[in-house]
C-alpha positions in Angstrom: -30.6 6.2 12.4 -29.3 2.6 12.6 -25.0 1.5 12.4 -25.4 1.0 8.6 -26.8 4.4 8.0 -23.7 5.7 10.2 -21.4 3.6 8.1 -22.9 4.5 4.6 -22.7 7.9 5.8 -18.8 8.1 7.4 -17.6 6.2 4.2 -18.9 8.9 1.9 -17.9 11.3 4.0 -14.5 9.6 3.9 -14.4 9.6 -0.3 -15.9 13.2 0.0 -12.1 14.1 1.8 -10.5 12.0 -0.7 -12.0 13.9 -3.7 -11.3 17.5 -2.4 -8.1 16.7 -1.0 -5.9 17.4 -4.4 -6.3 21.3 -3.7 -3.3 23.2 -3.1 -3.0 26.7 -2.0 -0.7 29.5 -3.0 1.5 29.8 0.1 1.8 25.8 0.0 3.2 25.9 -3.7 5.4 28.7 -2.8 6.5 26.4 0.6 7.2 23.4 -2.1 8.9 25.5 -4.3 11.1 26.6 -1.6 11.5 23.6 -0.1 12.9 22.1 -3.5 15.5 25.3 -3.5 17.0 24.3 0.1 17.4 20.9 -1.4 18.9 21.9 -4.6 21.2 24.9 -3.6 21.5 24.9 0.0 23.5 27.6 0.1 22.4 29.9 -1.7 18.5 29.3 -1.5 17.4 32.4 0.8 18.8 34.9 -2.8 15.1 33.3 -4.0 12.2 34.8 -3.6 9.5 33.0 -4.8 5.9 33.7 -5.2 2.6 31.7 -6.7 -0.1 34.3 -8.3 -2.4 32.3 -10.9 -3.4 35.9 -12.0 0.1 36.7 -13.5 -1.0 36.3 -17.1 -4.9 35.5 -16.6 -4.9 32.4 -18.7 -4.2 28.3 -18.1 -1.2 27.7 -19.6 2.4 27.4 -17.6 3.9 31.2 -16.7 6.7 32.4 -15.0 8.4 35.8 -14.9 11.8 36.3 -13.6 13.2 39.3 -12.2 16.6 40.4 -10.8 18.0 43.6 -10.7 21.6 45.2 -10.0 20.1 47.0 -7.2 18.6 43.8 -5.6 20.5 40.6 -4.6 17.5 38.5 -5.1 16.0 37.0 -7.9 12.3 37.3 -7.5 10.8 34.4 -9.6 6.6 34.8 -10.2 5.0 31.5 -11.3 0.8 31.4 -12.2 1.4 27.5 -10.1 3.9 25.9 -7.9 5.4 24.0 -11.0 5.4 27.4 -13.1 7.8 28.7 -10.7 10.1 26.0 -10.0 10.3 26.0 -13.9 11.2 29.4 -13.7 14.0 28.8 -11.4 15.7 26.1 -13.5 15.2 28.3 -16.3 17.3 30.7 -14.3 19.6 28.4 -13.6 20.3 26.8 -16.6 20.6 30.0 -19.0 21.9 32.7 -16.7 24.1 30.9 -14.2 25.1 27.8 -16.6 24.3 25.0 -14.2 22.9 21.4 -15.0 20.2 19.1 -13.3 19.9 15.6 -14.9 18.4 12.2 -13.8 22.8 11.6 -13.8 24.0 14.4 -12.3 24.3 18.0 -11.5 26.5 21.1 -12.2 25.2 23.3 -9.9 28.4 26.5 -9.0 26.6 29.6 -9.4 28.2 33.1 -9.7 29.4 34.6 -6.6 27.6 37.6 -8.4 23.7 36.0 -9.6 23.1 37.6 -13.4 20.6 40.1 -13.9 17.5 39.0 -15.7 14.2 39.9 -17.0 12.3 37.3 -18.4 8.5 36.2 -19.2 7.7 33.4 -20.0 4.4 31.2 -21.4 4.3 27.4 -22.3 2.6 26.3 -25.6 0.0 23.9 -23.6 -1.9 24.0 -20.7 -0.5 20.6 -19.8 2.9 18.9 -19.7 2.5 15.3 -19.9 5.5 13.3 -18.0 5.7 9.2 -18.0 5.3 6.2 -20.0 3.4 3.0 -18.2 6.6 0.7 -19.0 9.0 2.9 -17.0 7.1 1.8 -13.7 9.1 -1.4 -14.8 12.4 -0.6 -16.9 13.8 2.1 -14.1 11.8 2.7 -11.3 10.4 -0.6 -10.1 12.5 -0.5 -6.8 13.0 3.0 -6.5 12.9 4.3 -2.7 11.2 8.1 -1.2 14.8 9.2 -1.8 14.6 8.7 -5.5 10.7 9.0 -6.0 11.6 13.1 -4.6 14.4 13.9 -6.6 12.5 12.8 -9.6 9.9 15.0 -8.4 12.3 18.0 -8.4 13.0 17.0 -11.6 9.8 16.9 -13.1 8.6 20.3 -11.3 11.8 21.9 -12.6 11.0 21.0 -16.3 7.5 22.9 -16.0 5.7 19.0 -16.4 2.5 19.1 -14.1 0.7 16.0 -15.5 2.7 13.3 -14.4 1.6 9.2 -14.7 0.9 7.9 -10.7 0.8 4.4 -10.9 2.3 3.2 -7.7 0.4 0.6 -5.4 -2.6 0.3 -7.7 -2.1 -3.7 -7.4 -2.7 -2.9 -3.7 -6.3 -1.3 -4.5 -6.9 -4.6 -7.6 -6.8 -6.7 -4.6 -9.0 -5.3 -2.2 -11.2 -5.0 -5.2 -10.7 -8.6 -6.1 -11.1 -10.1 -2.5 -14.3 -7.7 -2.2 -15.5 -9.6 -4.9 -14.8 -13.2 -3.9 -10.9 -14.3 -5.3 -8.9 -15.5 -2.7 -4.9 -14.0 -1.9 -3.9 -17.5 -3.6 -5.8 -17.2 -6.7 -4.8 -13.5 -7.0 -1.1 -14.8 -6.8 -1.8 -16.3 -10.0 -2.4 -13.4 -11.4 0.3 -10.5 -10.5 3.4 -10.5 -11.5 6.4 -9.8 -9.9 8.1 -5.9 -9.3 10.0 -6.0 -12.3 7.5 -6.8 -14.5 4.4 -5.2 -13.6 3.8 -2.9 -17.1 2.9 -6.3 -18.5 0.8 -7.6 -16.1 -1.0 -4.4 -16.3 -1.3 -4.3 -20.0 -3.0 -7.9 -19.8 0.5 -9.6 -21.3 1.4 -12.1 -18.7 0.0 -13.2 -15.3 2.5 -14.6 -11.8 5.1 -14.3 -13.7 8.2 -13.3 -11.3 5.4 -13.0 -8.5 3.9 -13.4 -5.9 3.5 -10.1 -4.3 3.9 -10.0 -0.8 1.8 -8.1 1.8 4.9 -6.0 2.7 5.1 -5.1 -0.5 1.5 -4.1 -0.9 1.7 -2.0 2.3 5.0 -0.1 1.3 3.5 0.6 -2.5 0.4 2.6 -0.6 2.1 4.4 1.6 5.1 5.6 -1.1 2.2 6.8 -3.1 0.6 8.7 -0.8 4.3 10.5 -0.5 4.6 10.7 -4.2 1.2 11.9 -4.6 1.5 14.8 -1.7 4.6 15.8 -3.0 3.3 16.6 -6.8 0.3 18.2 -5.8 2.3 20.2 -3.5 3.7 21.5 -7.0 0.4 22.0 -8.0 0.8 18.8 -10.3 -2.5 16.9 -11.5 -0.9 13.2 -11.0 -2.5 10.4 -13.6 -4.0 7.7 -12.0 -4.4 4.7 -13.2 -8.0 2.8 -14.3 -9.3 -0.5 -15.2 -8.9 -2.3 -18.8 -10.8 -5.5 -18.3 -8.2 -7.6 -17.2 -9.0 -10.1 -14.4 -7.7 -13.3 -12.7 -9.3 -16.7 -14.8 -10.7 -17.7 -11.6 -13.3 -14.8 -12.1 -15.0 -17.6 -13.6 -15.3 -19.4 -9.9 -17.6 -15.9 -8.6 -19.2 -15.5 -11.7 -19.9 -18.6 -13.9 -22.6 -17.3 -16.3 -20.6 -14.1 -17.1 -18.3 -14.5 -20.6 -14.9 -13.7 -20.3 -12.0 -14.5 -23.3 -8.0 -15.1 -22.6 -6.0 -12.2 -23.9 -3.8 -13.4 -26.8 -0.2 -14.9 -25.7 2.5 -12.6 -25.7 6.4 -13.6 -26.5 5.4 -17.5 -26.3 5.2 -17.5 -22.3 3.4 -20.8 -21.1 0.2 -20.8 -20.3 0.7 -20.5 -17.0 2.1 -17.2 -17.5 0.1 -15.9 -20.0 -3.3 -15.1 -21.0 -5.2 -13.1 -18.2 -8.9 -13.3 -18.8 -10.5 -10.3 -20.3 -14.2 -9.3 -19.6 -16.5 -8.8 -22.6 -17.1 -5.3 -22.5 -20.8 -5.7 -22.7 -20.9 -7.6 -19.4 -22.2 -5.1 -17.0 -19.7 -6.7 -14.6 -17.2 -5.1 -16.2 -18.0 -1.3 -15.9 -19.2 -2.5 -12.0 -15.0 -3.2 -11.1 -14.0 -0.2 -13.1 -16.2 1.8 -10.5 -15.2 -0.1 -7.8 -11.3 0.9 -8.6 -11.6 3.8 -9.0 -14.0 4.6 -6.2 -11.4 2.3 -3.8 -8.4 4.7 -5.4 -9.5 8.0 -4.8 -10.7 6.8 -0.7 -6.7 5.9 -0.5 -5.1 8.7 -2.2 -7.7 11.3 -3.5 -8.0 12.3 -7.2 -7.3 15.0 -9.7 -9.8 13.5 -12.3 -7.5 12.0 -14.5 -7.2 8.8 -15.7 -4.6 6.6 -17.9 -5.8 3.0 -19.4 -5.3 1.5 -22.0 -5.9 -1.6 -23.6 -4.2 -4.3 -26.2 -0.9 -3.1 -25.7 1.8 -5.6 -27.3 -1.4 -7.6 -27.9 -3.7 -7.7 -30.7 -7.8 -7.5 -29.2 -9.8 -10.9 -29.1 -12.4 -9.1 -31.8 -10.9 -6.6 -33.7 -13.7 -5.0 -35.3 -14.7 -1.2 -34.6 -18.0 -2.4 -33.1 -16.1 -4.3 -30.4 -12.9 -1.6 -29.6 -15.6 1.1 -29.4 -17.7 -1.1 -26.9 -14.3 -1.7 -24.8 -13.8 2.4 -24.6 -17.5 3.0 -23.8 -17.2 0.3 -20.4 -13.8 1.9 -19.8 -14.8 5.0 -19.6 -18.2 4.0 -18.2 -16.5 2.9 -15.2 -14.5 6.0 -14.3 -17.6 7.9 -15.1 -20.0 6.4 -12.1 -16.6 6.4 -9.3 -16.1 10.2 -10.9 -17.9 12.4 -13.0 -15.5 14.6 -13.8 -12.9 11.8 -15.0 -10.6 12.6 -18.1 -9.3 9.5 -19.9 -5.9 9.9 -20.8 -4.7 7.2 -23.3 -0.7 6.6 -23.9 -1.6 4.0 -26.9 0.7 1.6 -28.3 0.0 0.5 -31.4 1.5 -2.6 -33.2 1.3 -3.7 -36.6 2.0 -7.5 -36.8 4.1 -8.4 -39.8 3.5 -12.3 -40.8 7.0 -13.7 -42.9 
């Protein structure tokens, strides 16, 4: 029993933790829950009593009952999951006491008196999808903790408990990609800056408004791990992101014999901004770095089995027939099948029809 067997051993030990860690008891939604109450209505917090019982209608979709009585100055709010019940406490909020929680602003004077009510409740779906990939540039690119947990609130309080996670993924590409052989310089070729990095993801443009610094990478993993904690504390299933193909062109340095194409050029950037390569999906190497991603991922932050990629977004595929976008989904999905074998692709497609004047 040598040091490699020790290692090999500790570091699937190590993803072992990661893959159980997304598990979150009862009392620890209820504690969440809570927590989001002292941080929403301070003062009046402790008239909530707030309990998580997955049993309360013996079936997977979203429930909450809300009960408060004349005799009883509490409102007792039951949820079958941590974001059941916070759901059930803006739904208190909002149609018996009149307030208002937005992403601008709140209205939040309740009644000296809190209103009786008696209330079940059942969503429509099992799930509650919350995100779309280009938001992670349009509003939230330099969003702090402070931010990323109010949001939070907000999502837990709208009954949504499969939000996207796509923070600090470019941190994991690049351990992936130096694993394999690219240097930090040619990988500064290839991610873009803050503000813009939906399109390098979607295989758009490369370095454009980057480089990315190693502060940056270190800060993106450990707000994730926050962000992550905190929605599973809900008892949210957070989307994590999964490989499309995309690579730096210097792939070609590691792995001359292997056939990779240039995305199609997007809004007329340059070609030094443009035109990632893209593995053929054929290429075994390509399934390979989708395991490797995902196997990297869920050692940093765990998983809850999902998964969002998707491919030729803004950009029209370098084959188009069915043969080849069925061969891209199989390596996709390929990939996050050997890292995890209970991974669920979510796809958030994009489709664009290209009209020709």
């Amino acid at each position: 029993m040598g040091y490699p067997f020790l290692l090999k051993s500790l570091q699937r030990l190590i993803l072992l933790i990661g893959l159980c860690q997304a598990y979150t008891s009862e009392s620890n939604q209820e504690k969440a829950v809570r927590d989001l109450l002292i941080r929403l209505i301070p003062d009046v917090y402790s008239s909530f009593e707030i309990t998580v019982d997955p049993t309360i209608f013996n079936d997977d979709q979203i429930s909450f009952k809300i009960l408060k009585t004349s005799e009883n100055s509490t409102v007792k709010i039951t949820g079958n999951s941590g974001v059941a019940a916070a759901w059930g406490v803006h739904h208190y909020l909002r149609n018996f006491c009149n307030c208002h929680i937005s992403w601008d602003g709140d209205q939040l004077k309740l009644p000296e008196i809190l209103p009786n009510a008696s209330v079940e409740l059942r969503s429509a779906d099992r799930y509650r999808y919350y995100q779309n990939v280009c938001t992670f540039g349009y509003s939230s690119a330099w969003w702090n903790w402070s931010r990323w947990e109010r949001e939070i609130d907000w999502m837990a309080l709208q009954g949504i408990n499969l939000p996207l996670a796509f923070i600090g993924q470019e941190a994991i590409f690049k351990r992936v990609f130096n694993n394999l052989g690219l240097s930090d310089a040619e990988l500064e070729e290839f991610f873009v800056g803050p503000a813009f990095l939906p399109w390098g993801r979607m295989g758009n443009i490369r370095g454009w408004g980057g480089p990315l610094s190693d502060s940056w990478h270190i800060r993106t993993v450990k707000l994730q791990h926050k962000i992550l904690n905190r929605m599973r504390s809900f008892g949210m299933k957070p989307v994590l992101p999964a490989f499309a193909g995309f690579v730096p062109r210097n792939i070609s340095r590691i792995y001359p014999d292997h056939e990779v194409a240039k995305a199609e050029r997007w809004n007329n950037f340059d070609d030094k901004y443009c035109c990632p390569s893209l593995l053929h999906p054929e290429d075994p190497l390509f399934a390979q770095i989708g395991e490797r991603f995902i196997s990297e991922m869920t050692k940093e932050w765990g998983t809850d089995h999902f998964y969002n990629c998707d491919m030729f977004n803004e950009i029209r595929p370098v084959n188009d027939t069915p043969e080849y976008i069925r061969s891209v989904g199989q390596s996709v999905f390929t990939g996050m099948k050997l890292a995890d074998s209970k991974a669920i692709w979510e796809l958030l497609k994009q489709d664009h029809i290209r009209i020709v004047h």
